[in-house]
C-alpha positions as a Markdown table, in Angstrom:
| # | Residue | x | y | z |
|---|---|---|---|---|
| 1 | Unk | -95.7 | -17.5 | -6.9 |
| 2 | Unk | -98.7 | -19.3 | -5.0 |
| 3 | Unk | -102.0 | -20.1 | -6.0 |
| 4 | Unk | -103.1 | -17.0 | -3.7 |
| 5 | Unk | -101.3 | -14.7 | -5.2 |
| 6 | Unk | -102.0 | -15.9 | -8.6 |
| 7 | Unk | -105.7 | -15.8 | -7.9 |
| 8 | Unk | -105.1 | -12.2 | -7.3 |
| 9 | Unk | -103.1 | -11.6 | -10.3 |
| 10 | Unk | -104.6 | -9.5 | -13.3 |
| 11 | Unk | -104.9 | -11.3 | -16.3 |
| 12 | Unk | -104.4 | -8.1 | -18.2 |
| 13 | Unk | -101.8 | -6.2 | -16.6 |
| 14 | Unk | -100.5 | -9.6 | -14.8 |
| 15 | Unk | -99.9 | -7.5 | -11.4 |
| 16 | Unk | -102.0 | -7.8 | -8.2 |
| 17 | Unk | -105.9 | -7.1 | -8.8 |
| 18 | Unk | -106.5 | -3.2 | -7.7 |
| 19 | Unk | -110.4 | -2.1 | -7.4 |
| 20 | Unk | -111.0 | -6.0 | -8.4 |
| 21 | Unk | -114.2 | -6.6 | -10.8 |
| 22 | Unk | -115.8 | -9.7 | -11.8 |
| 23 | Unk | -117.5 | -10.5 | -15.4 |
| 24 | Unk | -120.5 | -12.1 | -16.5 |
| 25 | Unk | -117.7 | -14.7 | -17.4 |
| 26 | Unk | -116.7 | -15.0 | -14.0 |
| 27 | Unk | -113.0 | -13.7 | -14.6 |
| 28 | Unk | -111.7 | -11.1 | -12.3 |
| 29 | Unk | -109.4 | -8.1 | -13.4 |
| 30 | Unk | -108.5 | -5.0 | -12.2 |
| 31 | Unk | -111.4 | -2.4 | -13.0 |
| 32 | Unk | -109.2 | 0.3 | -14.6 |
| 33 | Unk | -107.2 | -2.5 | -16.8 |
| 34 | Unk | -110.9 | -3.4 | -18.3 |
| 35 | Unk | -112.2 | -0.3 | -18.5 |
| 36 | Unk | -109.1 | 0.3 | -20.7 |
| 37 | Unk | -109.2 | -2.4 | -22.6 |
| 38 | Unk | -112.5 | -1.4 | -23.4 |
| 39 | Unk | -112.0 | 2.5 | -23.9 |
| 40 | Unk | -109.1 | 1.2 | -26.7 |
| 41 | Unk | -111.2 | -1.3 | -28.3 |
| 42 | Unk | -113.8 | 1.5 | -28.8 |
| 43 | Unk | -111.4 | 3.9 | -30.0 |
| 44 | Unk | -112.0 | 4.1 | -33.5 |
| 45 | Unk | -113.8 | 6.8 | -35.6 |
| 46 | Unk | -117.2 | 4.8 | -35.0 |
| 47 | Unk | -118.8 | 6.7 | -32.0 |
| 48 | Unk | -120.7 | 3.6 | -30.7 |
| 49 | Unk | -119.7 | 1.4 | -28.1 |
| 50 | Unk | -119.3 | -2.1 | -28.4 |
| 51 | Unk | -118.8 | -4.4 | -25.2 |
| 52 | Unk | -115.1 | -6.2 | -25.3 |
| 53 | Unk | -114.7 | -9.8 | -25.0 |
| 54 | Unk | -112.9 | -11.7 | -22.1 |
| 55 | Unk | -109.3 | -12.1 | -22.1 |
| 56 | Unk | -109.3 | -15.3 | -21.1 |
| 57 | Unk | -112.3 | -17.0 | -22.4 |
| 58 | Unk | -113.6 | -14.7 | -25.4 |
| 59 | Unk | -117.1 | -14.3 | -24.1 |
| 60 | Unk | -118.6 | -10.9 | -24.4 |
| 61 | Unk | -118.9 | -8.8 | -21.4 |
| 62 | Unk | -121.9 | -7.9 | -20.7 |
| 63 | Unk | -121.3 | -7.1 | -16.9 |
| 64 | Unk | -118.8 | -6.0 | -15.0 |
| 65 | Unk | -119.8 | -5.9 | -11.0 |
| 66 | Unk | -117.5 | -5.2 | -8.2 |
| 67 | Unk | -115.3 | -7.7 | -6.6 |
| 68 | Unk | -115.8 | -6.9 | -2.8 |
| 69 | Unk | -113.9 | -10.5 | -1.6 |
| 70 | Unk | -111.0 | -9.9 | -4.0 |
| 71 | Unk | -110.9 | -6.2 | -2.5 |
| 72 | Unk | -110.7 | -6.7 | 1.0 |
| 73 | Unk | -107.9 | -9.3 | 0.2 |
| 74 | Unk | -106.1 | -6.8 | -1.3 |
| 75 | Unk | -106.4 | -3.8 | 1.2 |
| 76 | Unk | -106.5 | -1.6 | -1.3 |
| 77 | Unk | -107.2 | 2.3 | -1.6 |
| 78 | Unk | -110.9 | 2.4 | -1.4 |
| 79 | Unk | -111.2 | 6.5 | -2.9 |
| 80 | Unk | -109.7 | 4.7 | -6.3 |
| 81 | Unk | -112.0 | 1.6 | -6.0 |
| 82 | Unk | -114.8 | 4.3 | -5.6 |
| 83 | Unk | -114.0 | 5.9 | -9.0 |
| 84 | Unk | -113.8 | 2.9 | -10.7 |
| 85 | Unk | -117.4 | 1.9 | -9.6 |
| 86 | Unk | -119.1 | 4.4 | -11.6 |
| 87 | Unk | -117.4 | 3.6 | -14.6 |
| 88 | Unk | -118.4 | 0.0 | -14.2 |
| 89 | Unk | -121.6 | 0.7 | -13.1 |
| 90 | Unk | -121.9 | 2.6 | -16.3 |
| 91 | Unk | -121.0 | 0.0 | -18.6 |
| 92 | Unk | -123.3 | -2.4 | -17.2 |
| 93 | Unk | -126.0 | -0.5 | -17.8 |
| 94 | Unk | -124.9 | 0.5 | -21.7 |
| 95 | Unk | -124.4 | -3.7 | -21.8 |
| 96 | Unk | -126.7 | -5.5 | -19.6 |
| 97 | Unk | -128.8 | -7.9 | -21.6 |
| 98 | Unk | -131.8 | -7.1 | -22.8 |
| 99 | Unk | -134.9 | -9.2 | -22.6 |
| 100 | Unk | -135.9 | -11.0 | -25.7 |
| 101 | Unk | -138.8 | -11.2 | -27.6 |
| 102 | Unk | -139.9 | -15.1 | -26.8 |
| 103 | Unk | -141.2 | -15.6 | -30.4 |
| 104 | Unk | -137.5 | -15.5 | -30.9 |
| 105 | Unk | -134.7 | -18.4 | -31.4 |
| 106 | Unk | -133.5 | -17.8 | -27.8 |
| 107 | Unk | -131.7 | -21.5 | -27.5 |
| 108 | Unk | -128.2 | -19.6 | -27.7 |
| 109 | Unk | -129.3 | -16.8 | -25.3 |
| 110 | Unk | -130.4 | -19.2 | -22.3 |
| 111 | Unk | -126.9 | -21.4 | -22.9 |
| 112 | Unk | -125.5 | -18.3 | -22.2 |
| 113 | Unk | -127.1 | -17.0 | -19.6 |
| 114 | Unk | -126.8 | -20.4 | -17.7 |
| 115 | Unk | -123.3 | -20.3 | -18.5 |
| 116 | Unk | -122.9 | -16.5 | -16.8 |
| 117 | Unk | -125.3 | -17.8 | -13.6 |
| 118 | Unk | -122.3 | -20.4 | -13.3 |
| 119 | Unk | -119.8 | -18.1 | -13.3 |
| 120 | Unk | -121.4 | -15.6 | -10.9 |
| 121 | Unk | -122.3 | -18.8 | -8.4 |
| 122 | Unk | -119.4 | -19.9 | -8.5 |
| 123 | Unk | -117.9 | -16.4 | -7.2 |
| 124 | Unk | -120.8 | -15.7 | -5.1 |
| 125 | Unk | -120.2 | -19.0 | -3.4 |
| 126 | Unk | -116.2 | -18.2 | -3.1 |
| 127 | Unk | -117.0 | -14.6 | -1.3 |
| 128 | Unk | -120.3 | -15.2 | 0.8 |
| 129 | Unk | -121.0 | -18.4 | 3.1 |
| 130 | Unk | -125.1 | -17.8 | 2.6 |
| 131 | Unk | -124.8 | -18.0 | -1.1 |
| 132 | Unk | -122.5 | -20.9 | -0.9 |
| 133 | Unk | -125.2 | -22.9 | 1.7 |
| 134 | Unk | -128.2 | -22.1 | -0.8 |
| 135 | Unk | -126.6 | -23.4 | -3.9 |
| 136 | Unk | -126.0 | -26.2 | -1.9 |
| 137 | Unk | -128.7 | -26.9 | -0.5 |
| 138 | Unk | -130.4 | -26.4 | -3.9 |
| 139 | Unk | -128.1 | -29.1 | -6.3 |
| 140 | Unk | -128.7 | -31.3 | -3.0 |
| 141 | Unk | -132.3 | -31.3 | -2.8 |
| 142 | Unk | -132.6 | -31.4 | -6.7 |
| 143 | Unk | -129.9 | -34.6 | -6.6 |
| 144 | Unk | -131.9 | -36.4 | -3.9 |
| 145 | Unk | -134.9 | -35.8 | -5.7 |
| 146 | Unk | -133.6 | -37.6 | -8.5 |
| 147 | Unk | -131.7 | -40.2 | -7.1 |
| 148 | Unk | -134.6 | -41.1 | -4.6 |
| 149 | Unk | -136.4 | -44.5 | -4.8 |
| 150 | Unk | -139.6 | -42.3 | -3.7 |
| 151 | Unk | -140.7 | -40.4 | -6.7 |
| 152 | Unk | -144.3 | -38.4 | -7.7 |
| 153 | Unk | -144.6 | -40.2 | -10.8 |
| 154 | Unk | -142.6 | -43.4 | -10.8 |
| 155 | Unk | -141.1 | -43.8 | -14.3 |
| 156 | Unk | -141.0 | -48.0 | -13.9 |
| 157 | Unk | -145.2 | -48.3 | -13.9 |
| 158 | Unk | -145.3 | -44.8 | -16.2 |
| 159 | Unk | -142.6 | -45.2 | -18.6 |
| 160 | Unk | -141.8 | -41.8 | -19.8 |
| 161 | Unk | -144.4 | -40.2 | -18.3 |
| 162 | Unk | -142.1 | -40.5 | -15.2 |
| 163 | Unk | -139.4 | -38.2 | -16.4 |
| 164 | Unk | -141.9 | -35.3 | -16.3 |
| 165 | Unk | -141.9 | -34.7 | -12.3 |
| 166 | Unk | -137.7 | -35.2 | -12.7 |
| 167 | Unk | -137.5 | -32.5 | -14.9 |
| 168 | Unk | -140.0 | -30.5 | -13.6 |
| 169 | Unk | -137.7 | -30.4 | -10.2 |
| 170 | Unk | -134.6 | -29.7 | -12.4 |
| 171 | Unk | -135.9 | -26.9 | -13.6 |
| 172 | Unk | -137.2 | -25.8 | -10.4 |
| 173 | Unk | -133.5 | -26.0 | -9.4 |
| 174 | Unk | -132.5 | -23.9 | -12.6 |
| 175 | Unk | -134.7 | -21.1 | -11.6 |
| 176 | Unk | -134.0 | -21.1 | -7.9 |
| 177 | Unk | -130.3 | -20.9 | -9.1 |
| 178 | Unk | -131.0 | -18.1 | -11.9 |
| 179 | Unk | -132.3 | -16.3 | -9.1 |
| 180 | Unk | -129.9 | -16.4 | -6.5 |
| 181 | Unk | -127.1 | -15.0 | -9.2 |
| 182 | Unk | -129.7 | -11.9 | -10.2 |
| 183 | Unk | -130.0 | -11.6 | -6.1 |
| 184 | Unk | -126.1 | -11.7 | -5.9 |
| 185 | Unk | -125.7 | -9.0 | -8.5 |
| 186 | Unk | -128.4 | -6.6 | -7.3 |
| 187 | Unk | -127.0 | -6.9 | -3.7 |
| 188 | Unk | -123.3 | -6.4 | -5.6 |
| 189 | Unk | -124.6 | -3.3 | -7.4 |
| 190 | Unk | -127.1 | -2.0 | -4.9 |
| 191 | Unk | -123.1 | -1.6 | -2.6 |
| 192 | Unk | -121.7 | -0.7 | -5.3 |
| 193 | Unk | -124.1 | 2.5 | -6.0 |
| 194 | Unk | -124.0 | 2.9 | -1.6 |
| 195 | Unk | -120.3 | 3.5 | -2.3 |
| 196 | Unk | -120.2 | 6.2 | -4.6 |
């Protein structure tokens, strides 16, 4: 097999990816083989629903968006990727996170919230050439910034005091990044809804 086909290859039911999803994680499965998985970890005599973790990685799923690139690769029977939709759509709405009360210990929640932007760049840049320019264009403005001999506050006369402009424009680049990947899964969600 070829590193295409693999990359179309379900993790779960290790056959080609049909109605293709993406996780927070940035894994992609087929959306009725993770909607399954889900449906029988939840199948117990406890009426909650709990999200399931990644196959591959272990991280909760907190979001599961459509897979549109993966899709059209796959020229697959759109009616079915229709129906799947909904049920996706529904369980990112049961397990989207939440916002956080900042009085809170929030270190571990902003790790992994970077780590999911990552993932979702990464596919965003894979599947649309705008997203793939900005994130460029971002991490190369951000890494010429730093690497310039031209700085705001030059950290040879200022000491430490230098650093703060540096990592005031890294996390300018964070942010600009964090938002991209919410602006990728709106527009992902906002077609997936149009599609219904």
């Amino acid at each position: 097999m070829d590193d295409d086909d693999s990359a179309l290859e379900c993790p779960i039911c290790c056959d080609t990816m049909q109605a293709a999803t993406i996780s927070n994680c940035g894994h992609a499965f087929c959306a009725e083989c993770i909607l399954a998985y889900w449906d029988q970890k939840n199948s117990g005599p406890d009426d909650s629903k709990k999200p399931v973790a990644c196959v591959l990685c272990s991280r909760t799923i907190n979001m599961l968006i459509p897979a549109y690139a993966i899709r059209r690769m796959n020229d697959e029977d759109h009616k079915a990727a229709e129906r799947s939709n909904h049920r996706l759509n529904e369980y990112t709405d049961i397990f989207k996170p939440e916002l956080k009360d900042p009085s809170s210990d929030g270190k571990e929640d902003i790790i992994e919230q970077f780590q999911d932007d990552i993932g979702i760049l990464r596919y965003a840049s894979r599947t649309e050439i705008c997203y793939k320019f900005l994130i460029y264009m971002t991490i190369g403005f951000v890494a010429l910034y730093l690497l310039s001999p031209l700085d705001i506050l030059p950290e040879a006369s200022l000491g430490l005091i230098g650093y703060i402009d540096d990592i005031g424009i890294i996390l300018l680049g964070c942010w600009i990044l964090h938002s991209l990947a919410e602006r990728f899964i709106r527009k992902q969600r906002a077609r997936a809804r149009r599609n219904l």
